[in-house]
N, C-alpha and C positions, 0 to 999 in steps of 0.2 A: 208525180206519182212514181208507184216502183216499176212500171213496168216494164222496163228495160233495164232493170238491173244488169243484171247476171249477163246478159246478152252487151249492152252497150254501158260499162260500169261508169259513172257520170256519180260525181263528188255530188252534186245538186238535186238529183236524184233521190243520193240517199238519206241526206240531210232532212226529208220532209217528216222522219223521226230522230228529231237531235243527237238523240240517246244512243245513236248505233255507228257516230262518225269513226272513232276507233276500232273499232270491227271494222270498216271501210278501210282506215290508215293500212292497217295491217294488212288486210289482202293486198293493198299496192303495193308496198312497200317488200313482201315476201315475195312478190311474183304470181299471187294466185289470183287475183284478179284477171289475169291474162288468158288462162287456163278457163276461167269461168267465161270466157267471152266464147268459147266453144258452143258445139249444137246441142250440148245437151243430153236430154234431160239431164238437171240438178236438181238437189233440197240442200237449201242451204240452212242451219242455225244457229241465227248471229243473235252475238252476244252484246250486251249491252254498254256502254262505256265503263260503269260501275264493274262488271264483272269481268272488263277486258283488265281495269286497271289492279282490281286483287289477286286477279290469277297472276298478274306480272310480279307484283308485292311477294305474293307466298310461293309461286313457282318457278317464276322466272320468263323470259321471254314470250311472245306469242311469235313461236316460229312457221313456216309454212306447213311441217307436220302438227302441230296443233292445230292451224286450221283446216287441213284436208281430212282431219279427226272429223270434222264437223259440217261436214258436205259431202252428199252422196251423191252419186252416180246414175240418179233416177228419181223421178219424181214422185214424191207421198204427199198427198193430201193430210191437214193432221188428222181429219178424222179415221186415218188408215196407217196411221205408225203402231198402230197392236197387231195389227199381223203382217207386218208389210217386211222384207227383206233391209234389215239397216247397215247395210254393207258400206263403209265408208273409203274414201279418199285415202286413205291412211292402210289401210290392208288390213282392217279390225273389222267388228261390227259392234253398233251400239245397242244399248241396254232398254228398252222401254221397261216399264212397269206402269203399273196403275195401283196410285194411293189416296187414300183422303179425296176422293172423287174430283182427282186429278191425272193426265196423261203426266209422265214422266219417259225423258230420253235421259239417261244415267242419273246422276242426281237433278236434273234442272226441268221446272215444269215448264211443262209447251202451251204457252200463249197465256200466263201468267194473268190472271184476273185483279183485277185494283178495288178500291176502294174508295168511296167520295167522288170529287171531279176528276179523277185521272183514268186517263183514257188505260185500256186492257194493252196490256204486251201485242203485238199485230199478227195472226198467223194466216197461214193461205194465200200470203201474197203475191200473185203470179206475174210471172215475169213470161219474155218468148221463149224461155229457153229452161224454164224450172219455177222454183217454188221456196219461198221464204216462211221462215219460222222464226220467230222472236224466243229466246230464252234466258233468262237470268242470273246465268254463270257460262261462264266458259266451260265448253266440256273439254276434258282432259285426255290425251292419250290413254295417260297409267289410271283411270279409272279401272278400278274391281267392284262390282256389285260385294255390298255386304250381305251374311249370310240370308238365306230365306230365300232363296232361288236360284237357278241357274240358267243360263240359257238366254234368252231373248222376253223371257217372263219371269215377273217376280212378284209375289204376293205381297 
């Protein structure tokens, strides 16, 4: 199980969702792993191997400011990322929105729902020390919300 993620980062861990070992490399591998072993509270939202390996394809590296993009400094339940403070690692803040009766943090929906036998994207997963979110792309530094809102909300 996850719950010592974030607190005690164990390869084995986090393997019990295949899908997210890449997102695991790379915090090791950047150093932020180390950082996360800290007191706390974190949100973290990790991205999928799928959406670790297109963002490398079309952007380029996952360095440790794209992942500090994507972990904050406090912990948010997802049912409380529409009004909650998304102040990131990175000295930004992310974007929620709500669309298509979906939560959105910049373009990637939070806890992505399936279809048939496949089990939902994982969110809420609590660790000693914070709180895991599953999402389906890499979120990006140089995110810009496109037009229709500003701020921390968008229609």
């Amino acid at each position: 199980m996850l719950t010592r993620l974030i607190s005690n980062i164990k390869r084995s861990d986090f393997k019990e969702f295949d899908n997210f070992n890449l997102y695991f490399d790379r915090l090791q591998s950047t150093g932020v792993a180390a950082e996360l072993a800290g007191a706390g509270p974190f949100t973290v939202f990790a991205a999928t191997n799928t959406a670790v390996k297109s963002f490398e394809k079309n952007t380029g590296p996952v360095t440790a400011d794209v992942l500090k993009y994507s972990i904050l400094s406090s912990q948010v339940a997802s049912s409380a990322v529409g009004s909650a403070d998304l102040s990131n690692q990175a000295g930004k803040s992310l974007t929620y929105s709500r669309k298509f009766r979906k939560d959105f943090i910049d373009d990637a929906i939070l806890g992505e729902k399936t279809f048939g036998p496949f089990s939902d994207f994982p969110v809420d997963v609590a660790c000693d020390n914070g709180v895991i979110h599953s999402v389906g792309i890499m979120l990006d530094p140089n995110y810009s919300a496109v037009s229709g809102g500003a701020g921390s909300t968008q229609l």
